[in-house]
N, C-alpha and C positions, 0 to 999 in steps of 0.2 A: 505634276499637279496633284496627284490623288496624295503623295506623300509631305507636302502642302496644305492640303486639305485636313491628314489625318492630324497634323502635327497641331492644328489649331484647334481641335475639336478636342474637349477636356473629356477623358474615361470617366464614366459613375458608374462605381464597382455597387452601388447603390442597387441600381436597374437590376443587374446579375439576381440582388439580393429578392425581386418583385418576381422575375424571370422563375427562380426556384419557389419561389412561394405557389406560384402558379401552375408550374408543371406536377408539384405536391399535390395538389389539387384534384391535377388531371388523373395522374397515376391511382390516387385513391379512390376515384370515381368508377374506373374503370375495373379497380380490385373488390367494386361493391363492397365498401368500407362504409358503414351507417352516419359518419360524421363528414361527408363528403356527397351530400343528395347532389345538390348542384356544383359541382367537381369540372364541370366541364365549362363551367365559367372560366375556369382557367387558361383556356382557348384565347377567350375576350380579352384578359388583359396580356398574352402575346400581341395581340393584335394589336392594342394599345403603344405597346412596347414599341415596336416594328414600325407602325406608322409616324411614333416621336421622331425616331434614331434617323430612319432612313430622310423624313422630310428634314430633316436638321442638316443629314451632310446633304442632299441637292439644295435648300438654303446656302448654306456655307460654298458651296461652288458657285452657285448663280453670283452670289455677291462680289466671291475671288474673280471670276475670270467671265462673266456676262453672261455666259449659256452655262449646259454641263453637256459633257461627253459620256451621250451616251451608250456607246459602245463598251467605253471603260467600266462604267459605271452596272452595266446587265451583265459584263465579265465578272464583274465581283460577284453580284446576285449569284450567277453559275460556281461561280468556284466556292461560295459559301453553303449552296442550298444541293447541288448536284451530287457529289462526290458520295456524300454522306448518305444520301435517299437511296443511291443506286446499288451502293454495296449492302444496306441493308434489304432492298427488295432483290435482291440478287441471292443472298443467303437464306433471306423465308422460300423464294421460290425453292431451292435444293432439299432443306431440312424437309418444307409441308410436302414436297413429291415422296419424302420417305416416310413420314410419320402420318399426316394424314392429307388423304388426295381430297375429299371437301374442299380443305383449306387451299389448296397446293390450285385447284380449279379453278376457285375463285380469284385467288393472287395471279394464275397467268393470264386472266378476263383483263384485271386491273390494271396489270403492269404499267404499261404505257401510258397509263393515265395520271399515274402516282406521280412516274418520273418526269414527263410533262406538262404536268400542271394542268390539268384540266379535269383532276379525279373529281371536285363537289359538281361540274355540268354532267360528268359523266352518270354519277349517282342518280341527278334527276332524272336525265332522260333516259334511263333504267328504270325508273321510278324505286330507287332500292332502299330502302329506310333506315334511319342512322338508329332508332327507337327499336325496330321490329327485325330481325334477320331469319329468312329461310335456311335452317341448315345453321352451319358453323358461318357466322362473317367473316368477310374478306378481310387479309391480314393488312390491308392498304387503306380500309375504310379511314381513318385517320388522316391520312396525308389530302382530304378535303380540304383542311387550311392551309398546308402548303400551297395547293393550286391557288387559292383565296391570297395569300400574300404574292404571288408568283408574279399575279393577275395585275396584283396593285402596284408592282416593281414594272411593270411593261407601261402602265396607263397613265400612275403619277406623272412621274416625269417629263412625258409628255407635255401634259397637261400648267404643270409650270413654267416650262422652256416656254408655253407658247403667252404664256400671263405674265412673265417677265420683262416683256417689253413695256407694259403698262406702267403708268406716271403712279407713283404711290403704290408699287406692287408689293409691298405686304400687307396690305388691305387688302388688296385684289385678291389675291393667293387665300385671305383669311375667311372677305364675304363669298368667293365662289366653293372655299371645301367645307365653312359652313350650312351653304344650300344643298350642294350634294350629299352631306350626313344627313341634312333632314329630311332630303327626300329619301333614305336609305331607311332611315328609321320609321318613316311612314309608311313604307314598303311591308318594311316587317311586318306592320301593324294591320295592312289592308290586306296581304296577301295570307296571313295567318288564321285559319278555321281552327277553332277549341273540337269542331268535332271529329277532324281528320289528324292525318300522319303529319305530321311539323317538318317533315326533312327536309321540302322545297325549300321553305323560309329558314330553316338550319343552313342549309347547302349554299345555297344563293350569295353569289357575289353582290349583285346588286341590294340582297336583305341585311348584310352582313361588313359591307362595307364601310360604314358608317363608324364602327371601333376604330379600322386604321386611319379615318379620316379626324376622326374625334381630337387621337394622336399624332395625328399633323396639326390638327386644330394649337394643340401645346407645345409642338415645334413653331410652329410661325410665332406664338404670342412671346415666346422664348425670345427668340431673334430681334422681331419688330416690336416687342411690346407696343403692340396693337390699344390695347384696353391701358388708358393709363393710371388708373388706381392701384396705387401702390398700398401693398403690402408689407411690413414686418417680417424676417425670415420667421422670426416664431410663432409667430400667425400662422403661416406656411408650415408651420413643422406641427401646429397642432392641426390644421384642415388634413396633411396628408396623415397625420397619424388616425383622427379619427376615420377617414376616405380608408386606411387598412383595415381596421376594427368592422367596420360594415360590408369590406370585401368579402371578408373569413366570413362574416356573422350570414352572407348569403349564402356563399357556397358554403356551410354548413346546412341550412336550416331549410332554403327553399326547394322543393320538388322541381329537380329535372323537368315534368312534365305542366307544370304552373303554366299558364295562361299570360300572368304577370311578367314572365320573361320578354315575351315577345311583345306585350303590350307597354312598352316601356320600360322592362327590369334590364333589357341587356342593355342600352343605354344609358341606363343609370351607373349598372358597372364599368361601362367605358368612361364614363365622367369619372367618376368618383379614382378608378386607375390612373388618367392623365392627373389626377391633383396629386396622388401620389406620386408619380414622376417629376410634376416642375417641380414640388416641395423640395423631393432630393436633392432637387439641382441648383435651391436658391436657397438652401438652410442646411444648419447644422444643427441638429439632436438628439435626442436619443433614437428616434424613425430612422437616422443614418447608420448608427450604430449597430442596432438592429442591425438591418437589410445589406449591411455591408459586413457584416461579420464574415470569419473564413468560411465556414461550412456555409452558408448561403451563397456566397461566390464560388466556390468550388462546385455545386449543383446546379446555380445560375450557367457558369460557365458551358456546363454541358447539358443543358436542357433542352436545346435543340437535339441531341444524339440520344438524350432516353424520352424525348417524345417521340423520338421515329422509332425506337427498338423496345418499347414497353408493351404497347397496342398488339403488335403480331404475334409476342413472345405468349401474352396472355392469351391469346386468341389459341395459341397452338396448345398450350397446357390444362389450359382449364375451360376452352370452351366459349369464356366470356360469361360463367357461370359464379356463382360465388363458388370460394374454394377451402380446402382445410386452412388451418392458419400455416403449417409447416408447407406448404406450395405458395400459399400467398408472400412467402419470406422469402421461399424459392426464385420466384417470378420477381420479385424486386431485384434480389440480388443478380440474378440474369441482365436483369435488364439497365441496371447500372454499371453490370460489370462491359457489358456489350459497347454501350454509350464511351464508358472511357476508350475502350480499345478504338471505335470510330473515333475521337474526340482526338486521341492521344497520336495514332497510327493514319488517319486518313483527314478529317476536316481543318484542323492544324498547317500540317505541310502544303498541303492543299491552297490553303486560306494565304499563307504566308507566301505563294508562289514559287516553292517548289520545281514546281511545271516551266515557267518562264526559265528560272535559274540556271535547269537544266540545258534547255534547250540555249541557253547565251552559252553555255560552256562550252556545249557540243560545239557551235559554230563558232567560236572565238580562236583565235589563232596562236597558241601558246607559242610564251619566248622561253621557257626556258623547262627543263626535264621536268621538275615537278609539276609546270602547269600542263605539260604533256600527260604524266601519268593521271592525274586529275583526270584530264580530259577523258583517256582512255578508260577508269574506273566509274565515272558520272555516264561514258554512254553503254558500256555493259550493262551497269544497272538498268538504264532508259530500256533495253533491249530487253531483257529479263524483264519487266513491267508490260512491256509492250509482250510480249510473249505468251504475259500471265494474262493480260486484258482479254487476248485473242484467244484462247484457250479457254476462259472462261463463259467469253460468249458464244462462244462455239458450245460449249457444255450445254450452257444456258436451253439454246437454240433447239439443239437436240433433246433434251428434256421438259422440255414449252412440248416440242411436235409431237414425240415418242412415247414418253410416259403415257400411259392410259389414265384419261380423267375420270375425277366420280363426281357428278354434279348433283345439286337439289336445287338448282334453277329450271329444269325441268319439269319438276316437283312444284313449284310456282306458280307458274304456266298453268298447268294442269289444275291447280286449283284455283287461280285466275277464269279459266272457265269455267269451273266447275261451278263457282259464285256466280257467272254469268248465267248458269241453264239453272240455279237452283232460286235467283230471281225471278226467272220467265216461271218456275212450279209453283212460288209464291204466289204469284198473280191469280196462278190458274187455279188452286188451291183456296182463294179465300172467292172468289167466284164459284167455282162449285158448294162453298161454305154457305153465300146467301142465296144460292138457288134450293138448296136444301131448307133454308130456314124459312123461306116463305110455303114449301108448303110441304113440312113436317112440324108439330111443337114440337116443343120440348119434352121429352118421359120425363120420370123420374129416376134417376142413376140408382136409388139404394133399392131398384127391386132389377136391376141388373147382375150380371157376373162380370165377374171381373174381365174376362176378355170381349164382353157386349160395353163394357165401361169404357176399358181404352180403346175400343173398337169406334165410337160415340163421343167422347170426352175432345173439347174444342180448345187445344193451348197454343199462345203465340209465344213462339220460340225470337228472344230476340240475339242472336250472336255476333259472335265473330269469327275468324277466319280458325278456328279450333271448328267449330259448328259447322261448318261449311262442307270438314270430312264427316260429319256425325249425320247429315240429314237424309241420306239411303235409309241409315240405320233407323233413326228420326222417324219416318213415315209408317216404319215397319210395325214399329210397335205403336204407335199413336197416329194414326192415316187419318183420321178429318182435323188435323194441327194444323199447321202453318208453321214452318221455320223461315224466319227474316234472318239473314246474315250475309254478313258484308266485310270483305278482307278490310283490316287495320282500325276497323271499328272500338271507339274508347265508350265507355261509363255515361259521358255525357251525350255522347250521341245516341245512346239506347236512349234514354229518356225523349227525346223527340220523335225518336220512329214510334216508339210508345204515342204521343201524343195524337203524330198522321194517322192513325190505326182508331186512337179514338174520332178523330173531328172529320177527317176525310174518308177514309174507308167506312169506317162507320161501323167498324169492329164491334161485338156483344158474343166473347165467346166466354168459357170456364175458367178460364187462370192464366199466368203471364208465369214463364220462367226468363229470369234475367241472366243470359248465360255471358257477363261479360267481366273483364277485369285484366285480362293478360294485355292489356295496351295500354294501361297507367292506374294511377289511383283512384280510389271508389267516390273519390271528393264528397260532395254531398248528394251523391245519386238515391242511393237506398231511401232516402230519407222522401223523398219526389216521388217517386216510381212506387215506392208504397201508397203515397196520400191517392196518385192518379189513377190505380189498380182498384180503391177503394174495398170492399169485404170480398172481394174475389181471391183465391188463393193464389198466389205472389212466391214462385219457387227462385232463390237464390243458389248459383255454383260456386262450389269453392275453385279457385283455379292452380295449374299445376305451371308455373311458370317460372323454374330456376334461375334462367338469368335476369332475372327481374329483382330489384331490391325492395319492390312494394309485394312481392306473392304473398310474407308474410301477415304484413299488415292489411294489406285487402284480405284474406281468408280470415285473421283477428274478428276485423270490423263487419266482414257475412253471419261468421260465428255468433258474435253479439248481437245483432240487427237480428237473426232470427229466436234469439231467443226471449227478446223483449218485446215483440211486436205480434198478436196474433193473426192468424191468416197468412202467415209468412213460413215456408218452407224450408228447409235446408236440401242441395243435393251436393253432397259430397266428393266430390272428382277426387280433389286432393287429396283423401284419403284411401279414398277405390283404384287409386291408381298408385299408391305407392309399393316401392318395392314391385313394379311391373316396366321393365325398360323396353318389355317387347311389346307394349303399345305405344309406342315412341316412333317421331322420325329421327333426321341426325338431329336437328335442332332440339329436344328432348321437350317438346312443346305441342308441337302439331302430330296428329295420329297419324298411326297405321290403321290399315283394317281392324285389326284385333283390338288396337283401341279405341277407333269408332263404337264398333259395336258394344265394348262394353259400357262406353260413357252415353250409349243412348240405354243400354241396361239401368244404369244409375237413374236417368231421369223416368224411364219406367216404373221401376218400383217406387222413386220417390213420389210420382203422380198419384199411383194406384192408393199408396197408405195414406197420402193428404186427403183425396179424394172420398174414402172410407171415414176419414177421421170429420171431415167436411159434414158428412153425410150423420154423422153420430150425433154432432153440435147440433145440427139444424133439426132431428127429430125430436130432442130434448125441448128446444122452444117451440 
């Protein structure tokens, strides 16, 4: 049946051509390449892919033979998605145990979850962020969409065999995976907060489903031509060509971090990817020519094998940081030279059934010397294989158990609580703040000293999880303050705690330092957070956040904002801290001791000279 099945099913070396476009994408995104902000769009239209192909062949069976076999049918899956994933988390686990144990900790956390299919639940209920990593990221965090497609290989199916009995079932099949995308994409849209971490609704099968389903959506209209408005191939060839033009133009242009993704952008790109798909499949143009050229099939072809060995390979050399350009050349070529050896040496033979072929020879009963020596040469090798499997998971096993880990999940933890006891001082903090205020006034600071100033002087500290190690240090020098800070805390969610502070707490202290920026872009924060601070002095950080592709441009846009605006402060991290790796954890983000305390230095002095200069202006008028 399946050879049946395959024989009727026409190849679009087209697809290959979207497939590499895509994983292009992926790759640059993750190399922190400026022309790849939303790079991980490329995810969206595998997904896209994946969901055409696969509902096209269970179409094509239901129609051949009434149901599908699904046994056959999840053996493919295995033999296509397995092989390939295994031996690549099989070899990051060996290399990260020698090069670095971070990495190597993380990947044996993950393992099982990688090769299973079940790393994006895993991630949630970690709570581990696709955005934010403690320490170096795990070298597996990627294989989220494998689990994501794994998912939708177990449940489609299913779900067709059982709609297939129905009278008119390419409707059926069309209005029920239409309802299910749109409850997928409304998911996205309810379950997604502008002011928190995005990973849940990143992660989430149920947020994310809706691309593979979009892409069944263009398998079934393929089959059933459902919708009967007929189209021109070169209608079709000019929708899919412009549908690419707008693909690139997003993943060029829009921020990772946009709001607009999740509020309808990823499903625009899954629409706009399926047109790009049927066009291929109903027209000939130049979009064909393109997309089907060699070098796009050649990277098409293997884009599943350097999607799985790009991610780790990066992750091991550079951190996940931007990198020289001579490692960034590095790191590619690693990673496609990796892809073909899997491609070429493991997913291939593999795919092609290898395994079975094997095992028919083994047990087949030769008639004559050559199909004997055969025999004999097919099961030494089986043995040797077999030998090598056994041997390596035995390795494996033994270096999972043995090896000594080094974790920064502990490191987490620890300031996971730490947020939690430095919100209970927050509380307790601005209660002793209004118990003070009803019955002391106000002096006047400019016949103070400087250590009766910051001894006296009222700032609300709004952070994030950088702040969190800083507020010991925090209180030390500036004790009647108040630090708010909140692990994964973005730009826009300062701006509201700001707001609670005014309307409910009922805040009236001396100045606002906005210490936020290493969780996304400054979007249009400053510009708010200034009007709402009003003539109070309004201290901005520059932040130190290298695997971030916006550090520069947030510390750009601080830079300007303080120097156009009065009453606005600069404190400078970013440059207090460079050339200093021994205020660093691994993640090269979050402090040590030594750089807590000097980034509560920085906001010190920067207080004390605002504070003087504050004090200059106002005796003047």
């Amino acid at each position: 049946m399946e050879k049946k099945i395959q024989k009727k099913r026409k190849y679009i070396k087209e697809i290959d051509g979207l497939r590499a476009l895509a994983v292009i994408m992926v790759l640059a995104y993750h190399l922190k390449m400026p022309f790849a902000k939303s790079g991980l769009l490329g995810v969206t239209v595998f997904f896209v892919i994946s969901g055409y192909l696969i509902t096209g062949i269970l179409i094509n069976e239901i129609e051949e033979s009434g149901g599908v076999d699904l046994k056959n049918f999840w053996l493919r899956r295995i033999r296509r998605l397995l092989p390939a994933v295994l031996s690549m988390a099989v070899v990051m686990i060996f290399v990260s145990a020698v090069v670095n144990r971070v990495v190597f900790t993380k990947g044996c956390n993950d393992l099982l979850s990688a090769v299973f299919g079940y790393n994006n639940w895993w991630q949630i209920f970690r709570k581990v962020s696709y955005f934010e990593n403690a320490g170096a990221p795990s070298p597996f965090t990627h294989c989220w969409s494998l689990a994501i497609e794994t998912q939708f290989y177990l449940i489609y199916p299913i779900l067709l065999i059982l709609l297939s009995k129905a009278r008119n079932r390419g409707k059926v099949f069309a209005a029920v995976t239409a309802v299910l995308a749109m409850i997928s994409v409304v998911l996205m849209g309810v379950l997604y907060s502008p002011d928190g971490d995005p990973s849940r609704v990143y992660y989430g099968t149920d947020t994310r489903a809706f691309s593979l389903l979009i892409g069944a959506l263009a398998a079934i209209q393929k089959e059933y031509h459902i919708i009967k408005v007929k189209l021109r191939g070169k209608l079709w060839a000019v929708i899919g060509s412009i549908s690419v033009l707008i693909l690139i133009g997003m993943m060029m242009l829009i921020s990772s971090y946009s709001s607009f993704l999740y509020y309808g952008g990823q499903a625009i790109v899954s629409v706009l990817a399926a047109f790009v798909v049927y066009a291929v499949t109903v027209s000939r143009s130049l979009l064909n020519i393109i997309l089907g050229s060699n070098i796009l099939k050649w990277i098409g072809d293997r884009s599943y094998s350097i999607y799985l060995w790009h991610y780790p390979i990066i992750v091991l050399m550079s951190g996940g940081k931007r990198a020289a350009w001579w490692i960034v050349i590095l790191e590619v070529v690693l990673s496609v030279g990796f892809a073909e050896l899997s491609y070429r040496f493991i997913e291939t033979p593999v795919r092609h059934g290898i395994i079975g072929e094997y095992i028919g020879i083994i047990n087949s009963r030769p008639h004559n010397r050559r199909e004997r020596h055969r025999q004999i040469q097919v099961a030494r090798r089986s043995l040797k294989a077999m030998a090598a499997v056994l041997a390596t998971g035995l390795a494996l096993s033994l270096c999972i158990a043995f090896v000594p880990k080094k974790t920064t999940l502990d490191t987490v933890a620890k300031r996971e609580k730490k947020a939690t006891e430095v919100t209970k001082l927050t509380n307790q903090k601005l209660k002793e703040q209004k118990a003070k205020a009803k019955k002391t006034a106000k002096t006047s600071k400019s016949t103070m000293t400087d250590e009766e100033l910051l001894k006296n002087v009222q700032m609300l500290l709004i952070g994030d999880s950088i702040t969190v190690d800083v507020t010991d240090y925090f209180y030390k020098v500036l004790p009647n303050s108040i630090s708010d800070t909140k692990i994964g805390r973005s730009t826009l969610t300062g701006v509201k705690v700001f707001d609670e502070y005014q309307t409910q707490k009922k805040w009236d202290g001396d100045g606002v330092i906005f210490a936020l920026g290493t969780n996304g872009p400054m979007y249009d924060t400053l510009g708010r957070i200034r009007q709402k601070v009003g003539d109070k002095p309004l201290f901005l950080t520059t932040v130190h956040a290298p695997k971030e592709d916006f550090e520069g441009s947030n510390n750009e846009e601080i830079r300007k904002f303080v120097k156009e605006h009065e009453h606005t402060y600069l404190i400078d991290w970013y440059t207090a801290s460079a050339d200093h790796p021994e205020y660093f954890d691994q993640d090269d983000t979050h402090l040590l001791p030594k750089g807590a305390e000097a980034y509560a230095q920085c906001i010190k002095d920067a207080v004390l000279k605002a504070m003087r200069t504050e004090e200059k202006v106002n005796d003047k008028v």
